[in-house]
C-alpha positions in Angstrom: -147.7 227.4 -113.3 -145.3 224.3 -113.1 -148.7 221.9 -112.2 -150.2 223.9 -115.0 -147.1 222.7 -117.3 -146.8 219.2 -115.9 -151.5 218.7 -117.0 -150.0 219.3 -120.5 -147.4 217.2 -121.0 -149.0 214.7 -119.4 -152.2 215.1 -121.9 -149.8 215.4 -124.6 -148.1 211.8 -123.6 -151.2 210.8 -123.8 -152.3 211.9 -127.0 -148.9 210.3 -129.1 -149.4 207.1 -127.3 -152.8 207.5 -129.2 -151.2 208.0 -132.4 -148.5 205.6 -132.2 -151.3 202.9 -130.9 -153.3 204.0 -134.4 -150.2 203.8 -136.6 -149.0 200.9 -134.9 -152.8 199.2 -135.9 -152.5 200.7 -139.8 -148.9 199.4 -139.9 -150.5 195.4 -138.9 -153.3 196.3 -141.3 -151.4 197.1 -144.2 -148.7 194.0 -143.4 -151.6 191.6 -143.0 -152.9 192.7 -146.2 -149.7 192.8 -147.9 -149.9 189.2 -147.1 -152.9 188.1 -148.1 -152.3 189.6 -151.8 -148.9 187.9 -151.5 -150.9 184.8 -150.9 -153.8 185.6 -153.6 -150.7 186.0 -156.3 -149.4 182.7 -155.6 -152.8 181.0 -156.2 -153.3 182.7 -158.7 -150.1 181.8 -160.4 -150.6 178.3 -159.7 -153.8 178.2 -161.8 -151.9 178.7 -165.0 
């Protein structure tokens, strides 16, 4: 029973370092495009 216990947590481990490797990626997405409209707005500001 306990080796039985120890297969699950161990696939469970696995399965949130998963998630937080896939949040972790949307979180660099949506900074890196957070950026590049910051830097769209300032050339587009500079055209006026």
């Amino acid at each position: 029973m306990s080796e039985y216990r120890i297969t699950v947590s161990k696939a469970s481990d696995r399965r949130t370092a998963e998630v937080a490797e896939k949040v972790k990626l949307r979180k660099v997405d949506l900074a890196r495009s957070m950026k590049e409209a910051e830097i769209a707005a300032k050339l587009v500001s500079k055209d006026d």
